[in-house]
Phi, psi and omega in degrees: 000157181219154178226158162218125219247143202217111201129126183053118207315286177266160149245016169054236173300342181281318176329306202291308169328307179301305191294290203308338189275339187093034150279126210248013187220099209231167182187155193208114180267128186282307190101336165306332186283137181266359141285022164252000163266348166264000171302154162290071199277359139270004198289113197028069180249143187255346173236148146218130186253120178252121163308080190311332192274018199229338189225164177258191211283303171285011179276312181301315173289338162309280201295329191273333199261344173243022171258009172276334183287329178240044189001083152242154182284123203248165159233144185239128166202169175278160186310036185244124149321300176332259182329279157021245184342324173288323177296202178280033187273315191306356183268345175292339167275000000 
């Protein structure tokens, strides 16, 4: 499975976290850069976890809006594995 995670400068432990869940594909967007709002930010991702506590408003709305044209599965959490975990990842195994 591959995700792309949009939001926060590192990802420390969540990197780790994802491969133990069985992402064998990770990509990481800061989010900060305004070419990353011309990116392909749905591109064949089976996830996309957006880090809330990180990104702005319109990036957020951008990733909601093209991931309903390819029904992908977005997740919103704050930067925590904890919070992760919590959300709707569990439904991703």
């Amino acid at each position: 499975m591959s995700v792309l995670v949009i939001g926060g400068d590192r990802l420390g432990n969540i990197y780790d976290n994802l491969q133990k869940k069985g992402f064998t594909r990770i990509q990481h967007l800061c989010g900060r850069k305004k070419g990353h709002l011309k990116s392909d930010i749905t591109g064949n991702f089976d996830v996309i976890l957006v880090l809330t506590d990180h990104v702005n408003h319109s990036l957020a709305r951008l990733v909601k809006k093209r991931a309903r044209q390819t029904n992908t599965t977005v997740i919103y959490a704050r930067r925590s594995w904890s919070d992760i975990e919590a959300r709707k990842f569990r439904e991703c195994d």
